[in-house]
Wavefront OBJ file of the C-alpha trace (Angstrom):
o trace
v -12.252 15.441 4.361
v -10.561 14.800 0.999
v -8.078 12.272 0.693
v -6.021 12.383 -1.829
v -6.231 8.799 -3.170
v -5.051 9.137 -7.097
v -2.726 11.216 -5.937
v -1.340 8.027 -4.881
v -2.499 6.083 -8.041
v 1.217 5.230 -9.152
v 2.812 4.241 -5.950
v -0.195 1.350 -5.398
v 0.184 0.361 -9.013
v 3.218 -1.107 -8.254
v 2.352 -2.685 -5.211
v -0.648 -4.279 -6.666
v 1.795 -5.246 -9.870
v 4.214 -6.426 -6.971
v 1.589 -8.527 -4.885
v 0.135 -10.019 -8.277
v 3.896 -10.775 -9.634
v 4.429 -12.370 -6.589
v 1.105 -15.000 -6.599
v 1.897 -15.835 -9.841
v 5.290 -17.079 -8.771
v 4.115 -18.537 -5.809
v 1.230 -20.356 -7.702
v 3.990 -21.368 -10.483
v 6.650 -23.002 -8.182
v 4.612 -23.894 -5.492
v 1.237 -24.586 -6.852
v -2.127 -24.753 -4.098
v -2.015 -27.278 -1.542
v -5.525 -29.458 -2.711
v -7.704 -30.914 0.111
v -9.175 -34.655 -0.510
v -11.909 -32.786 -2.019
v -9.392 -32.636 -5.401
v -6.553 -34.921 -4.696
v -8.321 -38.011 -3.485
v -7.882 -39.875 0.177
v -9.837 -41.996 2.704
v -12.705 -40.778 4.440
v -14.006 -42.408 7.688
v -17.215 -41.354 9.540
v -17.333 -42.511 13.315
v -19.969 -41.923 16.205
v -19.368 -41.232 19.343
v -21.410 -41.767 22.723
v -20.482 -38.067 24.056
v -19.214 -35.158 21.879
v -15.196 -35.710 21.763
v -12.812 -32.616 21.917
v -11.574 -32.752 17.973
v -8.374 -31.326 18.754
v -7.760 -34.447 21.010
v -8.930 -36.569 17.971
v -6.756 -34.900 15.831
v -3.934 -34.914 18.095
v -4.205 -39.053 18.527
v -4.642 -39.538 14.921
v -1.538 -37.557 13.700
v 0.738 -39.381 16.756
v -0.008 -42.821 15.031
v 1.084 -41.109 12.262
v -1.771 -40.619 9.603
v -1.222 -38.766 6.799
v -2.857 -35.195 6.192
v -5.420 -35.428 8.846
v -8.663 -33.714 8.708
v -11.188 -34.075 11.550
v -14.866 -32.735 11.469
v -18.119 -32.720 12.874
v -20.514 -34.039 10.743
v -24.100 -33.330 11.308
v -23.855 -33.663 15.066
v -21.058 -33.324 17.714
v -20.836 -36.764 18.415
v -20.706 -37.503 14.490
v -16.849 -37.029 13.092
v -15.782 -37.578 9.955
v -12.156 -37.777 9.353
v -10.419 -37.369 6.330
v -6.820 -38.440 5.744
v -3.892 -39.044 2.924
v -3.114 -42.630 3.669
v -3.704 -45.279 0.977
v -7.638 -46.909 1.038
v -7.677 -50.499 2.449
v -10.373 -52.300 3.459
v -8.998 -52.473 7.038
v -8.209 -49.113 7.627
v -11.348 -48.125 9.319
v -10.986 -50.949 12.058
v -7.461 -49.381 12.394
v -8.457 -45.684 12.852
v -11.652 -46.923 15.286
v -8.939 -48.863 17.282
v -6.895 -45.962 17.643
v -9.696 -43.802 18.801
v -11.064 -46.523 21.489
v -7.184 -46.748 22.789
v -7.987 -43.320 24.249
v -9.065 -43.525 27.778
v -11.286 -46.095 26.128
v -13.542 -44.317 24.626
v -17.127 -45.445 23.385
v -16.757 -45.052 19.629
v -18.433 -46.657 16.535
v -17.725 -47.197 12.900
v -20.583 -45.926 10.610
v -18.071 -45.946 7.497
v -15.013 -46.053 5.715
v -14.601 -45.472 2.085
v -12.594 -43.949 -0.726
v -12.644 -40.517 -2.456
v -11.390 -40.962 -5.474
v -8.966 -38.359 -7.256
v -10.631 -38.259 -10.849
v -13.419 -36.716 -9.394
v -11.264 -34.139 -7.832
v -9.153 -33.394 -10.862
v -12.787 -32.963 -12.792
v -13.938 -30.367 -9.963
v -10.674 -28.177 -10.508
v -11.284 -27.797 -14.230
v -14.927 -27.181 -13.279
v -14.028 -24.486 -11.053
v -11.959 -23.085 -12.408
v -14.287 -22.864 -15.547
v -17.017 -21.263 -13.237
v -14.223 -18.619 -12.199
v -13.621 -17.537 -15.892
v -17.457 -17.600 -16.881
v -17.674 -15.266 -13.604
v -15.235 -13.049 -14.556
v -16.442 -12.914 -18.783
v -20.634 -12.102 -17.696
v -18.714 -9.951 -15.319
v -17.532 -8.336 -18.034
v -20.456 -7.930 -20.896
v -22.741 -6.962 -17.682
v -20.247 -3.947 -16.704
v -20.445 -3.187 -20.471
v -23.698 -3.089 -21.020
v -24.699 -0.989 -17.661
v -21.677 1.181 -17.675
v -19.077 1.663 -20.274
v -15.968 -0.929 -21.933
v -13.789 0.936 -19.903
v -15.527 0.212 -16.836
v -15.921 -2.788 -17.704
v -12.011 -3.884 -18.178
v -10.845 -1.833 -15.591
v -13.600 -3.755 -12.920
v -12.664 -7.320 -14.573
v -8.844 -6.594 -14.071
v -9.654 -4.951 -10.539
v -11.561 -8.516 -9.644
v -9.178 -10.815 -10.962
v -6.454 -9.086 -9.107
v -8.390 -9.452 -6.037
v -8.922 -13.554 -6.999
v -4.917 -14.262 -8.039
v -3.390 -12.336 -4.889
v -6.339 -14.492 -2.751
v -4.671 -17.721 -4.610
v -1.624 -16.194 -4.216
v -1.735 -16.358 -0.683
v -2.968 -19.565 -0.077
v -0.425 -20.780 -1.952
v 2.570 -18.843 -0.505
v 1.266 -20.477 3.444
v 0.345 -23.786 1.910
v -3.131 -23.242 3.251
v -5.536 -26.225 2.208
v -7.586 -25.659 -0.755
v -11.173 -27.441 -1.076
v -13.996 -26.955 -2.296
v -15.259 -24.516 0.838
v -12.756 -22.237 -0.202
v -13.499 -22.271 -4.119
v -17.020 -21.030 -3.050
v -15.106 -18.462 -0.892
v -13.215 -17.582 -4.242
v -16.920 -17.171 -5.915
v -18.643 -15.138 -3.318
v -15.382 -12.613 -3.200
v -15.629 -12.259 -6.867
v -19.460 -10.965 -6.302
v -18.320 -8.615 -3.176
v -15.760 -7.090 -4.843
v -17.469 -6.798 -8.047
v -20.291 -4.795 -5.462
v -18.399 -2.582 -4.619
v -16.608 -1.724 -7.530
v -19.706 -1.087 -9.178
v -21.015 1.481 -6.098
v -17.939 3.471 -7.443
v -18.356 2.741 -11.001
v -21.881 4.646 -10.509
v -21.098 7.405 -8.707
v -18.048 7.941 -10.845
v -20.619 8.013 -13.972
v -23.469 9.945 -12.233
v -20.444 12.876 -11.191
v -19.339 12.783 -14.900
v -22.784 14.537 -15.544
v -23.161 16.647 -12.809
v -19.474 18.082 -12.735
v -19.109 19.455 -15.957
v -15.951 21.547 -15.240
v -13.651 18.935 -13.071
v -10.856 17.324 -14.859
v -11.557 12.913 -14.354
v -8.574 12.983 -12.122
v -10.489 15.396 -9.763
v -13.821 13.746 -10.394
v -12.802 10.259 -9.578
v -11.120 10.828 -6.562
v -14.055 12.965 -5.520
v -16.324 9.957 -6.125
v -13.857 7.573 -4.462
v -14.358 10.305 -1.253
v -17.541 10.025 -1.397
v -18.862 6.395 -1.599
v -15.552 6.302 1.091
v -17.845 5.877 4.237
v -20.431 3.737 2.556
v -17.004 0.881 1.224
v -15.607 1.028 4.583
v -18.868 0.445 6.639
v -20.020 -2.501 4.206
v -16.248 -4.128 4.543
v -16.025 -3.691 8.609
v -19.318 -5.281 9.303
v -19.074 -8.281 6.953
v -15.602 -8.532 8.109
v -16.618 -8.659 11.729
v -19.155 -12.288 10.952
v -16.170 -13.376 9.134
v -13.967 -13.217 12.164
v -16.831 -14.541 14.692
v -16.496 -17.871 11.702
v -13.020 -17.646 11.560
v -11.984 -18.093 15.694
v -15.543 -19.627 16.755
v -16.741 -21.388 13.216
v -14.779 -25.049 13.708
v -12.488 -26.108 11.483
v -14.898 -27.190 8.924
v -15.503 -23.414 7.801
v -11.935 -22.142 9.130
v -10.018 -22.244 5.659
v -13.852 -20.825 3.993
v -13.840 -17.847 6.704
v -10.072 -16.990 6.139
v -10.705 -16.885 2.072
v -13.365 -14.823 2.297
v -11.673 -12.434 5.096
v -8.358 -12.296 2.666
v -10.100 -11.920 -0.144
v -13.109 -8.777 1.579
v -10.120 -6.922 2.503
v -8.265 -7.034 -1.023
v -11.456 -6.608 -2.657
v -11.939 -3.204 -0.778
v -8.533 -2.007 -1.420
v -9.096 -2.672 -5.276
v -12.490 -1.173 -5.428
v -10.780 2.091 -3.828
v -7.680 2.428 -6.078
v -7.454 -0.177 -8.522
v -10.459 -0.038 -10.510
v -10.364 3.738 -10.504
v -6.574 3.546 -10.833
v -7.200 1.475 -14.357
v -10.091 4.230 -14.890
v -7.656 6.963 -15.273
v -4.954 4.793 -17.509
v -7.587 4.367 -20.150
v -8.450 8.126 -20.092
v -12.033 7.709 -19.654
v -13.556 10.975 -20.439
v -16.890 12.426 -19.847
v -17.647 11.785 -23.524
v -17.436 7.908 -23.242
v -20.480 8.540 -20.754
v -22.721 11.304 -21.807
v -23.535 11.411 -25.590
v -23.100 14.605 -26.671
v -25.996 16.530 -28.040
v -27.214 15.826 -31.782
v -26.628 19.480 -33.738
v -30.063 20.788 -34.780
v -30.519 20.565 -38.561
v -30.029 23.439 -40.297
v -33.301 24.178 -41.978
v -33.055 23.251 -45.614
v -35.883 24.797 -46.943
v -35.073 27.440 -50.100
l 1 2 3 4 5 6 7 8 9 10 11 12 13 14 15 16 17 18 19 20 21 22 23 24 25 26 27 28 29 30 31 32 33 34 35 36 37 38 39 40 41 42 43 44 45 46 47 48 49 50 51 52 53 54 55 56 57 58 59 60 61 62 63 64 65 66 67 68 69 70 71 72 73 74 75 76 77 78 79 80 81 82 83 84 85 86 87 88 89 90 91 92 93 94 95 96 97 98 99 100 101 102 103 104 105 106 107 108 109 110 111 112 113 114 115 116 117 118 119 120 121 122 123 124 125 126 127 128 129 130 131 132 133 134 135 136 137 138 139 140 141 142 143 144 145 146 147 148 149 150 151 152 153 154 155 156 157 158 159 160 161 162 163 164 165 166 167 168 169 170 171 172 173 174 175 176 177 178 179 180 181 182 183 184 185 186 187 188 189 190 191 192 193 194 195 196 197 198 199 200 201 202 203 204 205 206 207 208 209 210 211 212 213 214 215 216 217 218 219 220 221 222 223 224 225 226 227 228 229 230 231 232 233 234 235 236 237 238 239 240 241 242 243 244 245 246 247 248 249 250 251 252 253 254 255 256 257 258 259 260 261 262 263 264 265 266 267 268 269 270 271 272 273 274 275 276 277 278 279 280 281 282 283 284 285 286 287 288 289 290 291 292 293 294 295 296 297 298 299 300 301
């Protein structure tokens, strides 16, 4: 079977111009909704005698009407550390560990309550997003280098598409962003780039086997070919992530649903928009195979 993907080249252009139009604007107007990790809150660790249900916990905190609530397990079930908006006062553990005891009484202890403080979140955006750029530029000189500068633009472009309409989305639901989802961010940017680079190779390998296919033909052969191998790689990594996603606590739920958003984009750029962008710089098969030095004509008199 031969699908016809570039045959549909123009058509998912302007979705993907749509979809990345669209995160821009949401990430303009509406921004990313930071976690505590970045903005800065009260955290308060608290031990229980059994394990408590954390949607109860969560549930009892937000009726007395705490701010942006986060509950966890922290190194054990009956360790929870919760993580909330209000303003840090001294008191405020004594306050959330009264609240917690008022249900059914339970047996509950304080082990501490403290303040994050927001510098050190506004310092980890810029950081990360300085790791996401130094990705994406050895991204590039490493595409370069093994492959071609046209490979290497189009596979840059193809991953940050794949990283704005990930952003994009987050933004557009108002999905929390911390730090578990920045290292979702990095690890799609080395999937993606993965599989971009399976098709990258057997694009260059069928430039010198195929002498008398046209690059149109040629890619979309490739694309057909490494076809089985991208969708097998995407199902069964996407499967774990779902097993995280429904079964993983909340602690990794925001991390599973980054990485699922972003597998699934990732595959759909490695299939069309890297070898879309191929095509649009009219790579050639002389921009991969050298052609032959002329034998010197002999000089001799």
């Amino acid at each position: 079977m031969n699908i016809p993907f570039m045959a549909m080249r123009k058509i998912i252009a302007m979705i993907s111009v749509a979809m990345v139009l669209a995160s821009l604007g949401s990430l303009a107007v509406k921004g990313l909704k930071f976690g505590l990790d970045f903005t800065g809150g009260s955290l308060i660790e608290v031990q229980y005698e059994q394990a408590p249900a954390l949607d109860d916990v969560r549930t009892l905190l937000a009726d007395a009407e705490y701010q942006d609530v986060t509950v966890q397990n922290f190194g054990s079930p009956v360790d929870v550390v919760v993580r909330m908006g209000n303003a840090y006062t001294p008191t405020l553990g004594d306050e959330v560990l009264s609240t917690l005891r008022d249900n059914d009484n339970v047996q509950v202890e304080l082990m501490r309550s403290e303040y994050v403080g927001g510098q050190v979140g506004e310092e980890l955006r810029e950081q990360g997003g300085l790791g996401m750029l130094l990705a994406l530029a050895i991204v590039m000189v490493y595409v370069a280098v093994r492959f071609q500068f046209k490979f290497s633009v189009a596979s840059v472009v193809a991953l940050a598409h794949d990283v704005i309409i990930t952003l994009g989305i987050f933004s557009l639901f108002e999905l929390e962003f911390d730090l578990t989802v920045l290292a979702a961010i990095l690890a799609v940017i080395g999937y993606s780039l993965n599989d971009t680079i399976v098709v990258c190779d057997r694009i260059r390998e069928n430039f010198r086997i195929m002498r008398d296919t046209t690059p149109y033909e040629l890619i979309n052969e490739s694309i057909n070919q490494t076809l089985g191998r991208t969708i097998i790689t995407s199902m069964t990594t996407m499967f774990v992530l779902l097993v995280l996603f429904f079964f993983g606590g909340e602690s990794i739920h925001n991390f599973s649903l980054a990485l699922l958003i972003g597998i699934l984009i990732g595959t759909y750029s490695s299939i069309f928009v890297a070898a879309n962008l191929l095509l649009a710089q009219n790579i050639t098969r002389e921009d991969l195979v050298p052609t032959p030095k002329e034998e010197l004509e002999d000089e001799m008199p």
